[in-house]
C-alpha positions in Angstrom: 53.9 69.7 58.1 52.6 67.6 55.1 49.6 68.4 53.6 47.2 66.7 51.1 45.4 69.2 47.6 42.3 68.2 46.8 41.1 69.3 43.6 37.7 68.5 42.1 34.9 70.2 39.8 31.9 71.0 41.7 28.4 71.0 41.0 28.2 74.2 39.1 31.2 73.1 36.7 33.7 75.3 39.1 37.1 74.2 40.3 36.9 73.7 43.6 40.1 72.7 45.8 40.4 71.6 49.6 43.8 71.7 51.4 44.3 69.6 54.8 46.8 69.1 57.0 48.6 65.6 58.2 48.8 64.9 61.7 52.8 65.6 62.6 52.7 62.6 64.6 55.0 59.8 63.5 53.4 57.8 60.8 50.2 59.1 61.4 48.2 59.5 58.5 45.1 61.3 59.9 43.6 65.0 59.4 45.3 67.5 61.9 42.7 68.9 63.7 44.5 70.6 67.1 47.6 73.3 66.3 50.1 72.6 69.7 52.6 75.3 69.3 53.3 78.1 66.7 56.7 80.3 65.9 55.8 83.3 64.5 59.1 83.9 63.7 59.9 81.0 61.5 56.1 81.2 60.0 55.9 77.2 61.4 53.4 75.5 63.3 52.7 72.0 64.9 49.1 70.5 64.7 48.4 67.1 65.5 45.2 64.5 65.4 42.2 64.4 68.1 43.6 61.1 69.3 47.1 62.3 70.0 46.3 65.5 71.1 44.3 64.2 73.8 47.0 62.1 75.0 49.4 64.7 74.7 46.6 66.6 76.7 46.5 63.5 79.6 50.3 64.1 79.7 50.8 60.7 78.5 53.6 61.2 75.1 53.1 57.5 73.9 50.4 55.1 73.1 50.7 52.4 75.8 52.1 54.3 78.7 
């Protein structure tokens, strides 16, 4: 899953850095915001946007349909 580092100095002169996760949708660019499914095993996990998880949540598995 591709991720985006944010790294900035705060307010108090400290380093402060953010780390968030792209949606593993098909170019989507958004935040992933819902995990779907995890193996432990492989230390891997699949997270996707609010928009596409509620349509994988509606059953639906493309925009459109």
């Amino acid at each position: 899953m591709p991720s985006v580092t944010l790294r900035a100095i705060g307010p108090d002169s400290k380093e402060e850095t953010l780390t968030e996760y792209i949606c593993d949708w098909p170019d989507c660019p958004n935040v992933a915001e819902h995990v779907i499914g995890v193996i432990v095993e492989l230390r891997a996990y699949s997270a996707v946007c609010k928009k596409h998880a509620a349509m994988i949540a509606s059953g639906r598995s493309r925009p459109g349909r």
